[in-house]
N, C-alpha and C positions, 0 to 999 in steps of 0.2 A: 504494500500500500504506500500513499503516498501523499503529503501534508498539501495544501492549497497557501497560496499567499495573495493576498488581494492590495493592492497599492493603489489607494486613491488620493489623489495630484491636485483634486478641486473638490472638496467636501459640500460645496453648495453643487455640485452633478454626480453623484457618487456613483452612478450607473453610467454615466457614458465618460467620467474620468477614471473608470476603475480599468486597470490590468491583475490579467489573471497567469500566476504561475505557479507549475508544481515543483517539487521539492524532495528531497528523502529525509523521512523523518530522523531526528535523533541528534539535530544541530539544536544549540539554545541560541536564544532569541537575542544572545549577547555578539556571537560569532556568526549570526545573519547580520548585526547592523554594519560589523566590521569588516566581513566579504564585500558590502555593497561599499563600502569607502567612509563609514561614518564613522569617526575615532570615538574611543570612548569618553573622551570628554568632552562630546556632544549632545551624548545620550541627551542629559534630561533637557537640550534645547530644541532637541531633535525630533523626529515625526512620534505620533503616536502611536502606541504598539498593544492591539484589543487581541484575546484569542477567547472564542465563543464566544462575543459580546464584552469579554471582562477586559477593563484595562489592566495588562501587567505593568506593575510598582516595576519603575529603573532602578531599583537595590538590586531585584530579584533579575536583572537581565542576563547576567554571566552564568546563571544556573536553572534558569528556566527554558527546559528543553520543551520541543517540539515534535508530539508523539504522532503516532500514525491518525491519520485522517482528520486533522484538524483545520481548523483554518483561522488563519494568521493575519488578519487586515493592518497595516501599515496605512497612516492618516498622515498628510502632512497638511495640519492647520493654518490660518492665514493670521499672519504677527496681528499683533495690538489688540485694544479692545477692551471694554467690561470694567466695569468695580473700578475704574481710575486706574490705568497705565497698567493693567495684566493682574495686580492685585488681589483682586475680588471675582465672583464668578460669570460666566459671557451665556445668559443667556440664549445667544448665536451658537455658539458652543455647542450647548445640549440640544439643541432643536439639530443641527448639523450630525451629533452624535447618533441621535435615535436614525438620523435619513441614510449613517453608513453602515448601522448593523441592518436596516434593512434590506440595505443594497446586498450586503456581503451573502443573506438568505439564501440569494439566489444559483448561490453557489452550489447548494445542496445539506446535506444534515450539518451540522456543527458539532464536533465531537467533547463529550465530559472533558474538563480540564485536568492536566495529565499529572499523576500522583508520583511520577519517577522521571528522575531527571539525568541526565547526563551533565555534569560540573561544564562550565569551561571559559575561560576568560582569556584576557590578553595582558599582556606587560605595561605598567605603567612608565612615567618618566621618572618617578620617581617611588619606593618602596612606601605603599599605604594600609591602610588597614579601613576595610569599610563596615557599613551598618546597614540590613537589612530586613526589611522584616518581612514573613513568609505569608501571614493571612494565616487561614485556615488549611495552607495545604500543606500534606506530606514531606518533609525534606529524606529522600532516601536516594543516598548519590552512588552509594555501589552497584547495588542490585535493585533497579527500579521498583516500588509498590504495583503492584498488581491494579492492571484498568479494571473499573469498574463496567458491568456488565452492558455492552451496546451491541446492537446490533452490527449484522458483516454490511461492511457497505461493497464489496465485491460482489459480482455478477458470478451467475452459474455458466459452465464451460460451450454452453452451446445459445447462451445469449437470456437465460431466464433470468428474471428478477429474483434475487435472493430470498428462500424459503424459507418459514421458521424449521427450528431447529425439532423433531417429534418427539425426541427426548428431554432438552432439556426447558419447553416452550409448554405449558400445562397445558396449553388451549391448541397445539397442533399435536398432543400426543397421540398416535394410533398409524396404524398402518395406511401410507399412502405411497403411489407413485409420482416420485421428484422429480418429474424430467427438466433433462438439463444442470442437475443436482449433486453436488459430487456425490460419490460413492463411500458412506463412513469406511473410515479407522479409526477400532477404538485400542488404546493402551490400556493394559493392567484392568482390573474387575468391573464391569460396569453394566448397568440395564441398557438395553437398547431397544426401542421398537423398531423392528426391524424395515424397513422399503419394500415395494413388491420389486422385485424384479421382472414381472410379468404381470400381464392384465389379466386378472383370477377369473375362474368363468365356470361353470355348473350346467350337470348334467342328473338324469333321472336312470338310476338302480332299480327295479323293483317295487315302480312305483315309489322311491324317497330320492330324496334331491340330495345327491352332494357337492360342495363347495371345493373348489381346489386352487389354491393359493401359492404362489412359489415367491421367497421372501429372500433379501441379502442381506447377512448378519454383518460383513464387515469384509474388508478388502485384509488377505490374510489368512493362518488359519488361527481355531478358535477350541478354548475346552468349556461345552457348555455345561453350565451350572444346571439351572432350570429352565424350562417354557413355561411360558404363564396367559393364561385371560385374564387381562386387569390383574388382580392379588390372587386367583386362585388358581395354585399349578395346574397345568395342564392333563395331569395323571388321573386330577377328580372328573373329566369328561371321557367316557369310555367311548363318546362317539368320534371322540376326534383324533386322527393318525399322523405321526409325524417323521419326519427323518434331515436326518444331519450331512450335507452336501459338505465335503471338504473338498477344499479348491484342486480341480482336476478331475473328480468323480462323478458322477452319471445319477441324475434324476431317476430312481426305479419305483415310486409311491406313485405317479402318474404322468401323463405326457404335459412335458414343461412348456412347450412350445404352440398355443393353441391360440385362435384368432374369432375372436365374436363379432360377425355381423351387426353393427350396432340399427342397419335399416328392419333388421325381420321384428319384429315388434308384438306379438300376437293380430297378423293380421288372421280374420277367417277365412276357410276356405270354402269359396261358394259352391254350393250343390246344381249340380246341372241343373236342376227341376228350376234354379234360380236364376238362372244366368242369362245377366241382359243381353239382349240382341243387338248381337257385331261383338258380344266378350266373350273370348275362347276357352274362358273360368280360371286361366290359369293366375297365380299371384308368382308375381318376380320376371324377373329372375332378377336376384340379388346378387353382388360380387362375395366369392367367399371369402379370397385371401389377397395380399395387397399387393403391389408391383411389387419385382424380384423375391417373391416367395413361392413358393411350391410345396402345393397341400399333396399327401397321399392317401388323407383321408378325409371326409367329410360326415361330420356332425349334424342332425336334422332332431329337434325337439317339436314332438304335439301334443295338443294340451285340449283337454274335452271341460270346460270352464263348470258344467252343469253337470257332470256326467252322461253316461250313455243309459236310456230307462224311455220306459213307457209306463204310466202309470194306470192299470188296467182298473176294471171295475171293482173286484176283489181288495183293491186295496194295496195290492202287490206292486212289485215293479218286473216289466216281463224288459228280455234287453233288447238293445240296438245296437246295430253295427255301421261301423264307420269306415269310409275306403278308400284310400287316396295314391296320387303315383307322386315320387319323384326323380327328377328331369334331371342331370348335369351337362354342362360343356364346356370344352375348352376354351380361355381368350390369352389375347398378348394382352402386352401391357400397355395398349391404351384401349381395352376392354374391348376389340374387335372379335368375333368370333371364328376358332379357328379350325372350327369340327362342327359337325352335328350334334344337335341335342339325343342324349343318352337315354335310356328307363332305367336309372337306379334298383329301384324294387316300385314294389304294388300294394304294401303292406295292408293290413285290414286289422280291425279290433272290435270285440262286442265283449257289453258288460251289461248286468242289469243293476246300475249305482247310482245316484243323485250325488255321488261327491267326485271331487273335481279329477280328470285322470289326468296323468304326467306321462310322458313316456319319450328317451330316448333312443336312435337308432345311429347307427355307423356303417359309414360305407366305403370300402377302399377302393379308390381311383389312382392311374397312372399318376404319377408326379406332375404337377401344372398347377396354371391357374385356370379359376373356373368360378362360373355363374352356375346358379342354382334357381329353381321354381318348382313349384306345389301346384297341384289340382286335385281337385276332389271328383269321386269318381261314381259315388253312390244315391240315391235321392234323399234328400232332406226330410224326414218327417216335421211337420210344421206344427203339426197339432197342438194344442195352450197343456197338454198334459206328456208330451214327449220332450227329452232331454237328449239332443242331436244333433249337434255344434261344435267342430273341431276348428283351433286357429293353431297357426305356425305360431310355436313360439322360440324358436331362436336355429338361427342358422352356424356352423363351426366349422372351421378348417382345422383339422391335426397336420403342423406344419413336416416336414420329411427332418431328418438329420437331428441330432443334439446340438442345440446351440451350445455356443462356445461364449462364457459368463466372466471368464480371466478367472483371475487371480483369488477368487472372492468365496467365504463359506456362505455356501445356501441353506436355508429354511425350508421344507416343501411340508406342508399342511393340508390333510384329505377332513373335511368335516362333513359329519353327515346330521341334517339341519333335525332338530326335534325343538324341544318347550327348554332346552336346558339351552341354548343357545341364539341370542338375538341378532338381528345384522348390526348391532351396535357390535356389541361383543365378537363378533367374528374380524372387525379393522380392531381389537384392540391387543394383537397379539403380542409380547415381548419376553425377551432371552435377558435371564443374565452369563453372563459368559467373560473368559480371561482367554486376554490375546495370547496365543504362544507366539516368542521370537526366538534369533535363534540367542545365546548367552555366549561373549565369549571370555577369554582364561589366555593368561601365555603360556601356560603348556599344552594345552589339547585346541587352541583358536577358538573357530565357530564350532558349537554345538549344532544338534537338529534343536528345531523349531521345538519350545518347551512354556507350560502355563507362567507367565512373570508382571510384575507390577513393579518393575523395575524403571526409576526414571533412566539411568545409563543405557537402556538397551530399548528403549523408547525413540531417547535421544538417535542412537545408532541407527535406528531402523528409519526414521525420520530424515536421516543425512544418509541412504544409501537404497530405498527404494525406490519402485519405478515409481509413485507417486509420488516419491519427496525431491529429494535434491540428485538424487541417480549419482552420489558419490564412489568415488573405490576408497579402500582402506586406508591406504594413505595417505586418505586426503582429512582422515579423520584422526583426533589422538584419543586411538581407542585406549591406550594404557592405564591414560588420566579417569577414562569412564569406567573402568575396571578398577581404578583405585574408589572414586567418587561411590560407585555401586556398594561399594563395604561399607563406605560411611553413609553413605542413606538407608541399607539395609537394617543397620544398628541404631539407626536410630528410627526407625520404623517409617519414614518417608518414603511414601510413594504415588507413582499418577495413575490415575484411573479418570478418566476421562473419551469425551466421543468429540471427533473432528468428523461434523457433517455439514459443515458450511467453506465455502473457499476463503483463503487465504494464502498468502503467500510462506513458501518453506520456513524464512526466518522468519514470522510470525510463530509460526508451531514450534520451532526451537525454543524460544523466545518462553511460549508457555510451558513446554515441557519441563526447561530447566526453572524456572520459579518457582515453582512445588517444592524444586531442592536446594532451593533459595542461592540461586546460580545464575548464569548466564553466558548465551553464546557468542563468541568474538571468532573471527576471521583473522587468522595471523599466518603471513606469508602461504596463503591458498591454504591452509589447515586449519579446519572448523576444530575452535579449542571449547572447554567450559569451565569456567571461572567458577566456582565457590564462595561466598561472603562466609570464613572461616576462621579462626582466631589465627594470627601471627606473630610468630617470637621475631624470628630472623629476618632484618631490613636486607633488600638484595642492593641495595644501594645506600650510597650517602649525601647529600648535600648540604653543603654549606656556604658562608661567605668565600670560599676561594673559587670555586665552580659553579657558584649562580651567578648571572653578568649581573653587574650593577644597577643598579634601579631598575630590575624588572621584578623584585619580590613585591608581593601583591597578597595582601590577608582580607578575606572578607569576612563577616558573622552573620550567620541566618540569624536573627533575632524572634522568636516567639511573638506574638502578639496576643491580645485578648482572644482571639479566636480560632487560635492555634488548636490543633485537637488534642487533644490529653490521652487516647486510648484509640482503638482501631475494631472495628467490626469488621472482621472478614465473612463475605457470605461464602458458602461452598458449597457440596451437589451431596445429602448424607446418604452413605451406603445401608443407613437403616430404614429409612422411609423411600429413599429413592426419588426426593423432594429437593428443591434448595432448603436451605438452613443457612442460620448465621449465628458466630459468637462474637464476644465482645473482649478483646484482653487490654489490657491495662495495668503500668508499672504499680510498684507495690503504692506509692506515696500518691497515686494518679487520684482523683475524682473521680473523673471517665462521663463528664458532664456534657464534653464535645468529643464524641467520635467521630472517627474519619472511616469512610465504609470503603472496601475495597471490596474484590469477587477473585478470589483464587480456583482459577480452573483446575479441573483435575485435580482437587481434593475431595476424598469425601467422608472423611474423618475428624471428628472433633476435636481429640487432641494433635493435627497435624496443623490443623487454623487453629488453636488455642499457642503453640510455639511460634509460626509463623508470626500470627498477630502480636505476639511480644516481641519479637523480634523485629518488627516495623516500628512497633512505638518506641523500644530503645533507640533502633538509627531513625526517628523523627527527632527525640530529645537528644543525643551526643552526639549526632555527626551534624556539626551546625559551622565548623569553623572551614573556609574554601581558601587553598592557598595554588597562586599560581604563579612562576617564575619560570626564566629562561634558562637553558646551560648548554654547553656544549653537546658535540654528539653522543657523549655519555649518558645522554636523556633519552637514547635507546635500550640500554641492556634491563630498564623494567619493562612491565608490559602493565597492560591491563589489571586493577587486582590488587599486583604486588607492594607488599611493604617496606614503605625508605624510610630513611631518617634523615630528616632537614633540620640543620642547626642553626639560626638568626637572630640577630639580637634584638634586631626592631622587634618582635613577640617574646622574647629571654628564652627560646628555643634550645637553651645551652650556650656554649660557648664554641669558637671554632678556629682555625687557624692551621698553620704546617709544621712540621716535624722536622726540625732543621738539623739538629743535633741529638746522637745517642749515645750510649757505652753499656758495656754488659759485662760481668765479669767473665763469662764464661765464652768460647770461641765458635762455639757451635749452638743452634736452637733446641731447646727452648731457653731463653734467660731468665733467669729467676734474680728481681732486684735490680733491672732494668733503669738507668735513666736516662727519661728522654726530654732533650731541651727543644722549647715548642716556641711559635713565632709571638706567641701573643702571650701579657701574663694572665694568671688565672685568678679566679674569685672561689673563696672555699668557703662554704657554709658550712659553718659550727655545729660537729656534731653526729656531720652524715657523714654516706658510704659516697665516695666519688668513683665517678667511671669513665676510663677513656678509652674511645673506639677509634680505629685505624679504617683508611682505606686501602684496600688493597689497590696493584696495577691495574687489575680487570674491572675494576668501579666495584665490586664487590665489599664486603661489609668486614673486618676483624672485630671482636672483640663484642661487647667491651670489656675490659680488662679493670679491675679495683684498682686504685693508684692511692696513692699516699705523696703528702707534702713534701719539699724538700725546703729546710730552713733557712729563710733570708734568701729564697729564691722563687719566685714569682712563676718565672718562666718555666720552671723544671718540675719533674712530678717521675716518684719511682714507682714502677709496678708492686703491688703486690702479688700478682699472680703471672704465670710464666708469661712472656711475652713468645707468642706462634709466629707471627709474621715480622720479617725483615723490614723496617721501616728504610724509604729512600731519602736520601737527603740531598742530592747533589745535583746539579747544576743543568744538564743532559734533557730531564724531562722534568713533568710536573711533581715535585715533593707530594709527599706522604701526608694527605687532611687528617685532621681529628675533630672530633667530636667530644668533650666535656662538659660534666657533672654532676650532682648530687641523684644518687639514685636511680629512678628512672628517667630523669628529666636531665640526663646528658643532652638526648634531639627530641624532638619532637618527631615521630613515629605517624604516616600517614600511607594513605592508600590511593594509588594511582586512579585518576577516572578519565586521563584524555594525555595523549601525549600526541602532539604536531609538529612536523618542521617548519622551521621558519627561517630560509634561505639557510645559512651556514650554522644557524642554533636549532635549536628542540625548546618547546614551551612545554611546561607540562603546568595539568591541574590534577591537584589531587586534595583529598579531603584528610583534615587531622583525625587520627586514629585516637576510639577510645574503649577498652576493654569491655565497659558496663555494655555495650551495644549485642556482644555474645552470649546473651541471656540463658539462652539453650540450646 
């Protein structure tokens, strides 16, 4: 999918000044102004920036990302005006205001305001610290908060309007055909009402009618749980028969492939003793089957509405018999005829009954297509006490051949109709059933296809079948998803969810990994998945010698009155088979303003009861956004990962070079190290101090406990062995460090966007705070 930006130029024409462009979501609204050439300290003189109607606060511009399907109106109002010199409020203003959300309408839905952001900002001239404040929304800059529940705004593959969802839409649940509709997959345990794969159609046994229904569980194969009508398994109907298609196997409960005459309608068949003059009595001929099909056999239902009877003096019913012929022939396919008309059979029936008769017949013809007609062939008794009335009621082609269905498990359902089954209840069929994929392992690779509720092999199937991304192995890091799969297994995270509406691949990644409170990145063509997971070890370091000058930049999400205090996550419960929602909230919380989100593919209480704390933690601690420049050294993090930035403008520690060392010993490790550093140091009274080293490869040492050296500022001896060789000399860049008390040597954060910017890298990333890893 893909965000809308609307730019209007003259807000007194909002429709005929507006341009319309699209976009790919996941830029914030701060690196849109800067792409078009507005610096950021223009911003707040700069155009104005509504997304759903809502103006975004210029605080919130460097981290107010831009999610799929939104739209983004850009206003550039006319200077002066109002309340005395811009002052006070312009009247012109709001009347202009209201004529551009109108205009923007026309664009089509306006999607919820988006709960997860992607950080990102630019370099100042000089190192700031800003103030922002968020409203009421979400601040979660690792792993975006989960959208709230909207509709797909994607079309279906062969041009339909997007359909509700029968699963999870309470008002479209029950069996229908989607045409034009993708074909569900579902991951890990889940109800499904299943799609017909075929137009269901019915036939008469022995005088009762049965229904025959062929249904697609899901693209894939499948280990079914149960069948169900509505709540009652399908085992408490002894009249109804079913069987399990796994992809590749053959329909044997009845023929899958049959075509109903929608023209035969119950016309009657006229009795010669009736038939107007110049009408040859015959009804039809109807087409049976459609261009390029080929019937072998032919389906013919008649129906005696009254029964067949004469009601004699006695009181009795003495019987009547009924006679009719039918006709086939050949046509092409623009219904031309290419043979003579045929006699089928001559059939005939007597009953002495007042109740209604049903009766089907079959008749096998060469392979073709073919038109069909009735005529009745015996005299009508008219009499006000005779019961002697037959109409066609439904014409059928049995198509030749097994069609060929792909990849997908079938449903096929024989019911035979009585008082225990209504045509409500007959569309209300559904499966619960668990996807098998295949699992894989570094010792044995892929497995066969096996039942799992696994988001890692979700994930995998998702990035590697013909429906998803049609990835090979290598383009995936399957290892990571085999490490991932242990740690979601153990903690009992899993997805269970149905994808029956379109979207795009990295959408469904997108949800798959949320459940495992994750997310999919693209690094170097290899679909990776990030974790929002506790971290000891910075992969890198920065500080004052490797961040360029006046590009450090600190901003603060600030709380507002109407910041949410707690998170209501809705999700799909595997108990009711219903939406559901909880409510979590830190322990010290109110939870007076929740923030509602919709976690797909959960359908367990306590998986939204951690999740939701784990949103309100990173809504409360991940609030401080820092972004600076550095060298090409601003590649060896990624996504994710955790550095350590040392600054003094925040007292992020201290920092500086390693100019000088001595060891007593000639070989590593030193034990009682001292090393003379470029900067002197500040020792807090009391505590444990720590200094960390960079290694050559940007990489993190330490940190290592250190101790004072007296009447010397500059110098600090290890107490613990010194591992790495510190450089001191002249050749290349000297050996950073990072000091101070505790933990508060650097400040410790998490990557959200690294950029190039001609010969630097910027990066933004968000300060790290433990309380955020709640569970």
């Amino acid at each position: 999918m893909t965000a809308s930006i609307v730019i209007v130029t003259n807000p007194f024409e909002p429709v005929a000044s507006r341009s319309v462009h699209a976009m790919e979501p996941g830029i914030t609204v701060g690196a849109l102004l800067l792409d078009c050439g507005i610096a950021e300290d223009c911003w707040s003189d700069g155009p104005e920036i509504l997304i759903g109607g809502m103006t975004v606060p210029v605080g919130i511009y460097a981290v107010r990302a831009i999610v799929d399907g939104e739209v983004v109106t850009v206003i550039r109002w006319p200077q002066g005006g109002g309340g005395g010199g811009g002052g006070g409020k312009n009247p012109m203003r709001i009347v202009l205001t209201i004529a551009v959300m109108v205009a923007a309408i026309y664009l089509g839905p306006m999607a919820a305001v988006a709960m997860g952001y992607t950080a990102a900002g630019s370099a100042a001239a000089m190192a700031t610290a800003g103030i922002a404040l968020a409203g009421s929304m979400l601040i979660n800059t690792v792993i975006p908060a989960p959208k709230p529940s909207i509709p797909s705004l994607n079309w279906g593959g062969s041009g339909s309007a997007p359909a509700p969802s029968p699963t999870y839409s309470i008002q479209a649940q029950g069996n229908q055909g989607r045409l034009g509709q993708p074909i569900p997959v579902i991951y890990g345990r889940h109800l499904i009402y299943p799609d017909l794969a075929s137009e269901p159609y019915q036939d008469y046994v022995g005088g009762e009618q049965y229904l025959y229904q062929l249904h697609v569980i899901g693209q894939g194969e499948y280990a079914v749980e149960q069948i169900r009508i509505e709540d009652t398994p399908i085992s408490s109907f002894e009249e109804v028969q079913t069987q399990i298609i796994p992809p590749g196997s053959r329909v044997t409960l009845f023929e899958p492939d049959v075509v109903t005459a929608a023209e035969v309608a119950g016309q009657e068949l006229v009795a010669p003793n009736l038939v107007q003059s110049g009408d040859d009595g015959y009804i039809g001929p109807f087409t049976a089957n459609p261009v390029d099909t080929s019937a072998g056999v032919l389906g013919i239902d008649v129906v005696m509405p009254r029964g067949l009877y004469y009601a004699n003096d006695g009181g009795s019913l003495d019987s009547r018999t009924v006679q009719w012929q039918v006709e086939a022939r050949a046509i092409d396919a623009e219904g031309g005829a290419i043979g003579g008309w045929a006699v089928l059979a001559q059939p005939s029936h007597s009953a002495a009954t007042n109740s209604a008769i049903r009766l089907s017949f079959r008749y096998s013809v060469s392979p073709g297509r073919y038109e069909v007609r009735l005529k009745r062939l015996d005299t009508k008794d008219t009499a006000e006490r005779a019961g002697h009335e037959i109409r066609w009621g439904a014409l059928r082609a049995y198509l030749t051949g097994q069609p060929d269905f792909g990849s997908v498990t079938l449903l096929a359902v024989k019911m035979r109709a009585t008082d225990n089954l209504s045509q409500r209840s007959s569309r209300m069929i559904n499966v619960i059933a668990t996807r098998k994929l295949p699992v894989w392992s570094a010792t044995g690779g892929w497995s066969a296809p096996q039942p799992t509720r696994s988001i890692a092999w979700a994930l995998a199937d998702a990035c590697k079948a013909d429906y998803g991304a049609k990835l090979a192995d290598s383009r995936i890091d399957i290892k990571t998803l085999a490490t991932l799969d242990a740690v979601w297994a153990a903690r009992g995270d899993t997805f269970d969810a149905v994808f029956d509406t379109s979207m795009t691949v990295w959408e469904a990644l997108t949800r798959i990994a949320r459940c495992g409170r994750a997310v999919p990145i693209q690094q170097g063509g290899i679909v990776r998945i990030i974790r929002d997971a506790p971290q000891t070890m910075p992969v890198a370091m920065f500080g004052p010698r490797n961040i360029v000058k006046g590009s450090f930049k600190l901003k603060y999400v600030m709380p507002g009155d109407d910041t949410a205090d707690a998170v209501t996550v809705e999700y799909f419960s595997s108990r009711t088979w219903k939406p559901d929602e909880t409510t979590a909230k830190l322990a010290d919380s109110q939870g007076d303003n929740p923030a509602k989100v919709n976690l797909f593919g959960c359908t367990g209480k306590e998986h939204a009861q951690r999740e939701g704390l784990y949103i309100a933690a990173n809504n409360r601690y991940r609030r401080r956004i820092v972004t600076f420049r550095t060298e090409l050294e601003g590649m060896i993090p990624t996504y994710g990962d955790l550095v350590a930035i040392t600054h003094d403008m925040p007292r992020w520690g201290q920092g500086g070079e390693v100019i000088d060392w001595r060891a007593e010993s000639a070989k590593p490790p030193w034990i009682g190290a001292v090393l003379m550093l470029s900067e002197p140091l500040i020792w807090a009274e009391g505590a444990s101090h720590y200094l960390a080293l960079r290694r050559r490869d940007g990489s993190l040492a330490g940190p290592f406990r250190v101790e004072p050296v007296a009447d010397a500022p500059t110098l600090v001896r290890l107490a613990e062995p010194l591992t790495v060789t510190p450089y001191t000399g002249g050749s290349e860049e000297r050996t950073f460090f990072s000091f101070g008390p505790g933990q508060a040597w650097a400040q410790t954060a998490r990557i959200l966007a690294i950029r190039p910017r001609a010969e630097q890298v910027e990066i933004t990333a968000v300060a790290e705070d433990a309380r955020v890893h709640v569970n």
